[in-house]
C-alpha positions in Angstrom: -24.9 204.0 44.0 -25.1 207.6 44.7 -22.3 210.1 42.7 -19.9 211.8 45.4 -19.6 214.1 42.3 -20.5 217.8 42.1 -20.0 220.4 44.9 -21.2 219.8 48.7 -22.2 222.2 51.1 -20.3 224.3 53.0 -21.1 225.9 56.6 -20.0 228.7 58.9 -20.1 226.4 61.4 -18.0 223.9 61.1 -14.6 225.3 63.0 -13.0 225.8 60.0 -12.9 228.9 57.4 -15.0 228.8 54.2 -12.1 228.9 51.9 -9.8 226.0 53.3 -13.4 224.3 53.3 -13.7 225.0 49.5 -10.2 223.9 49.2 -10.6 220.4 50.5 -14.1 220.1 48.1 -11.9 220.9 45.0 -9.8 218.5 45.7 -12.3 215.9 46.7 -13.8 216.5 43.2 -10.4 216.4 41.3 -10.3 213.2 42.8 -13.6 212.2 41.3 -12.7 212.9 38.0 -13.6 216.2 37.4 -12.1 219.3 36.4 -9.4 217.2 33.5 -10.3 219.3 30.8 -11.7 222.8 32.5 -11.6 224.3 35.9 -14.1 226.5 36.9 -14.4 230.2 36.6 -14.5 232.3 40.0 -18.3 233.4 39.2 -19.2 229.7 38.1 -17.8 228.6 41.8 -19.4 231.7 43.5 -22.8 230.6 42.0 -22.3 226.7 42.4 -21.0 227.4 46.7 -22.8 230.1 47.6 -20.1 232.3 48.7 -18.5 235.4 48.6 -16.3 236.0 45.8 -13.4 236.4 48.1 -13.7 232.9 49.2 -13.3 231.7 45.8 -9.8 233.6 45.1 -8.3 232.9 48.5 -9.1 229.3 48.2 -7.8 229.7 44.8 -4.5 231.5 46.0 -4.0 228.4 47.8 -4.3 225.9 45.5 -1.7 228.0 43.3 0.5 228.6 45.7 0.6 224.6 46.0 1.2 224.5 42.6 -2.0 222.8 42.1 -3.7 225.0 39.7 -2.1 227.1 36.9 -3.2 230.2 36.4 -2.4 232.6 33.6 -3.9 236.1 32.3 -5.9 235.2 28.8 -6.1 231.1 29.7 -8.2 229.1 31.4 -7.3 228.1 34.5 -6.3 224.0 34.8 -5.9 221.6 37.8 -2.3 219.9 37.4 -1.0 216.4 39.1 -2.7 216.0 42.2 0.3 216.9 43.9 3.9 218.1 42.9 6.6 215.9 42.7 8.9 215.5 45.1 12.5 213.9 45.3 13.8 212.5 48.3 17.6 213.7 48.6 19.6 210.7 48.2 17.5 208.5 46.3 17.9 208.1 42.6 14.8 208.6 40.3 12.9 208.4 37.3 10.6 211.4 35.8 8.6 209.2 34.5 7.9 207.3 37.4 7.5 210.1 39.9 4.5 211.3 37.0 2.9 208.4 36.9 3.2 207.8 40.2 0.8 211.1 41.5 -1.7 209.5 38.7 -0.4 211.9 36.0 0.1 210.9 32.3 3.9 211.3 31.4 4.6 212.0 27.9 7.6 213.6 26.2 8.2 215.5 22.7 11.2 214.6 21.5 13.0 217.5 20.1 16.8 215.9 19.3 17.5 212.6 19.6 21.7 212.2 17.8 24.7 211.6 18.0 27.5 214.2 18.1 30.9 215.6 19.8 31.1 217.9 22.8 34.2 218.1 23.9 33.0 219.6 27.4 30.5 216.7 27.7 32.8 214.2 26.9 35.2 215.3 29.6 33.0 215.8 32.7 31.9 211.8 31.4 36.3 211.5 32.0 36.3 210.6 28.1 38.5 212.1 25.1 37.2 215.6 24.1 36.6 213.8 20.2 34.6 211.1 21.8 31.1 210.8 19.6 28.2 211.1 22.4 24.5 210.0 22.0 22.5 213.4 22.3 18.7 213.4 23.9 17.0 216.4 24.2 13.1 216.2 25.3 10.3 218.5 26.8 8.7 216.5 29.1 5.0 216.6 30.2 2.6 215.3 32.4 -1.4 215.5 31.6 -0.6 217.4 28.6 1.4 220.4 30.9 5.1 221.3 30.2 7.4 220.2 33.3 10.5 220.0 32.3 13.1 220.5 29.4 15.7 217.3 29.9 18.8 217.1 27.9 21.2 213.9 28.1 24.3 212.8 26.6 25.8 209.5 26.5 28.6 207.7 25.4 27.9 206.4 22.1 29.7 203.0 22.6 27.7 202.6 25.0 24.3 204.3 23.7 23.8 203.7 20.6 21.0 201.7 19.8 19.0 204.1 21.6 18.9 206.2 18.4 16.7 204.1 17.2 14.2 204.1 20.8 10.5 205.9 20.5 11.5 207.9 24.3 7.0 209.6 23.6 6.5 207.1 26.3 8.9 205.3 28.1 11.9 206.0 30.9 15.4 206.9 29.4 16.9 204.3 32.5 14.6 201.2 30.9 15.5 201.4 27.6 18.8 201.9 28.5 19.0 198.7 30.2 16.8 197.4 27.8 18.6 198.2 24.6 22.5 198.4 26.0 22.5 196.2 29.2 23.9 199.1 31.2 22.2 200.5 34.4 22.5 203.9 36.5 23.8 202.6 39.5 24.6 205.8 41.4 26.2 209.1 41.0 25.4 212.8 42.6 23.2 215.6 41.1 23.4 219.2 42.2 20.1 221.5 42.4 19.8 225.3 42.0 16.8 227.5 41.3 17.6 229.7 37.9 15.0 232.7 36.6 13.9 231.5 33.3 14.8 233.3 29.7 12.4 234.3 27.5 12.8 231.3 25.5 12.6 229.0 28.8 9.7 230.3 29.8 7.7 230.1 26.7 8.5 226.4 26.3 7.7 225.5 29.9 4.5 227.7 29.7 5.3 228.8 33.1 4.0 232.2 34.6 6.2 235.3 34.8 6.5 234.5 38.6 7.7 230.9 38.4 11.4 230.0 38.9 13.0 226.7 37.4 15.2 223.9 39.3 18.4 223.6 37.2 19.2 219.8 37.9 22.6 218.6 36.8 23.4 215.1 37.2 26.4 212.6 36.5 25.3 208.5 36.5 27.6 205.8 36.4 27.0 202.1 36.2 28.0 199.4 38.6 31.5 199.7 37.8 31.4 203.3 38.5 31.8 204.5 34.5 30.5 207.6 34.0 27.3 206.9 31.4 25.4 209.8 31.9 25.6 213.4 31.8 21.9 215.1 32.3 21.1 218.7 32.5 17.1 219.4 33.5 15.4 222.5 33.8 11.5 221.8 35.8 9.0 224.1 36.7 9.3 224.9 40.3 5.8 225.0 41.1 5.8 221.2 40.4 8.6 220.3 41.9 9.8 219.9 45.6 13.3 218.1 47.2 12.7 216.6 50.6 15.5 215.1 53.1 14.6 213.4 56.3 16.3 213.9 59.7 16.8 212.6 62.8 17.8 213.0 66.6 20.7 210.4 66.1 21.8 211.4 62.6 20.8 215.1 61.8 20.0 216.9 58.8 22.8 215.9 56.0 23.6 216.9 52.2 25.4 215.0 49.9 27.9 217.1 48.4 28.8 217.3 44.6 32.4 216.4 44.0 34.8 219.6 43.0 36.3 217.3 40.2 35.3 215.1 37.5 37.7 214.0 35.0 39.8 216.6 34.1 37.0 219.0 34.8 36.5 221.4 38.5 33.1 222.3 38.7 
C-alpha cells in the first residue's frame, strides 16, 4: 500500500492560489498523522513545496486565523484539534465530549477539588448563604494545549462523593450521575468575550492577541433544582457558538433570566 504521507505537489495551474493549495496539503497531512509533536518551520516548508516564502506565511496566517495552528515568538509552532469547537446555541454540552469528539485527547489538571461556603454561590444555586458547596476548579486541555480554566460549585448534599472522583479523565456530568444519581437536565448559560489578565493568559498559554469566552452557566436537574453553578474561561481561538435559522422561525437567542434566587444578574 502506497503512504499518502509527506507533501504533494503543488501547480500554478490548477485555478486555485498556491497558498490555499498548501493549506488543504497541511491539513491532508495532519490528517495522516503527522505534525503531533512538531510543525514545520517556514524555510523547512519553503524547501519541502518549492515555493516562495510568502506562500508559506500566508497559508500559515490562515491556518492561525482558524485557530488551527498556534503560534508564539520563542516556541515552536503546533497544529491543535483539527477543528475548533463549536457549541450549537441551545443544546447542552460536555467539554469533554466536544474534545474528543474533533479526535483531540481531553485531559484536565486538577487544581482544587473541596468543599467550602460562598455565600454568593450558594444564593445564585437559591440556597442559604452558609450552605457548604462542593468546589471544582480544573485547567482543561486537549492534546496536551490549555483550553480552558473551568470552575464549578455544587451543593454538597448533593455532591459529595465526588470529592473523592479522579476528574484527569472523565466528564464532570458522568460522574455526577455516576456517583450522586443526579443529572443536568437543562438550565441557561450566558457568553461574553473578556481580555485576559496577566495571570489568565499565562495559564491558558494564549498569545497577547487572543481574547477568552467568559461562560457562566446555571444547571438544574429534572426537577428544576439548581445543582450547578459553572464559571469557564476558553481560549477563543478554539472556540466558536453557532445557532441555526430559518425562513419560518428566524434567528433566535435564549435569554438569561434577570433573577435567580435572591440574586439580579
Amino acid at each position: 500500500m502506497i503512504s499518502r504521507s509527506g507533501p504533494r505537489p503543488l501547480t500554478r495551474s490548477a485555478g486555485k492560489p498556491l497558498w490555499a493549495q498548501l493549506r488543504t496539503d497541511l491539513l491532508r497531512r495532519l490528517e495522516d498523522g503527522e505534525f503531533r509533536d512538531v510543525f514545520p518551520g517556514e524555510h523547512d516548508l519553503v524547501a519541502e513545496y518549492q515555493v516562495s516564502r510568502h506562500t508559506v506565511r500566508e497559508a500559515l496566517r490562515q491556518l492561525r486565523a482558524e485557530g488551527l495552528v498556534t503560534a508564539q515568538r520563542g516556541k515552536v509552532s503546533r497544529f491543535t484539534a483539527s477543528r475548533p469547537l463549536e457549541q450549537k446555541v441551545g443544546e447542552a454540552y460536555s467539554f469533554f465530549r466536544s474534545v474528543e469528539e474533533v479526535g483531540a485527547v481531553q485531559r484536565s489538571t486538577v487544581r482544587v477539588l473541596d468543599q467550602r461556603a460562598d455565600g454568593v454561590i450558594a444564593a445564585r444555586l437559591g440556597l442559604e448563604e452558609s450552605t457548604p458547596l462542593v468546589y471544582l476548579e480544573r485547567l482543561r486541555l486537549a492534546d496536551e494545549e490549555p483550553l480552558a480554566v473551568d470552575r464549578v460549585w455544587l451543593p454538597a448534599d448533593v455532591a459529595r462523593p465526588l470529592l473523592d472522583v479522579d476528574f484527569t479523565r472523565t466528564s464532570l456530568y458522568d460522574e455526577l450521575e455516576r456517583h450522586c444519581g443526579t443529572r443536568i437536565c437543562g438550565g441557561w448559560e450566558r457568553i461574553r468575550a473578556v481580555v485576559p489578565g496577566r495571570g489568565e493568559r499565562t495559564l491558558l498559554d494564549c498569545p497577547e492577541s487572543t481574547a477568552l469566552f467568559a461562560i457562566d452557566r446555571l444547571g438544574h436537574d429534572a426537577g428544576r433544582r439548581p445543582i450547578e453553578w459553572r464559571q469557564t474561561l476558553v481560549r477563543a481561538d478554539r472556540f466558536a457558538v453557532t445557532a441555526a435559522f430559518s425562513a419560518d422561525d428566524g434567528y433566535r437567542l435564549g435569554r438569561a433570566p434577570e433573577r435567580v434566587g435572591n440574586v439580579r444578574f
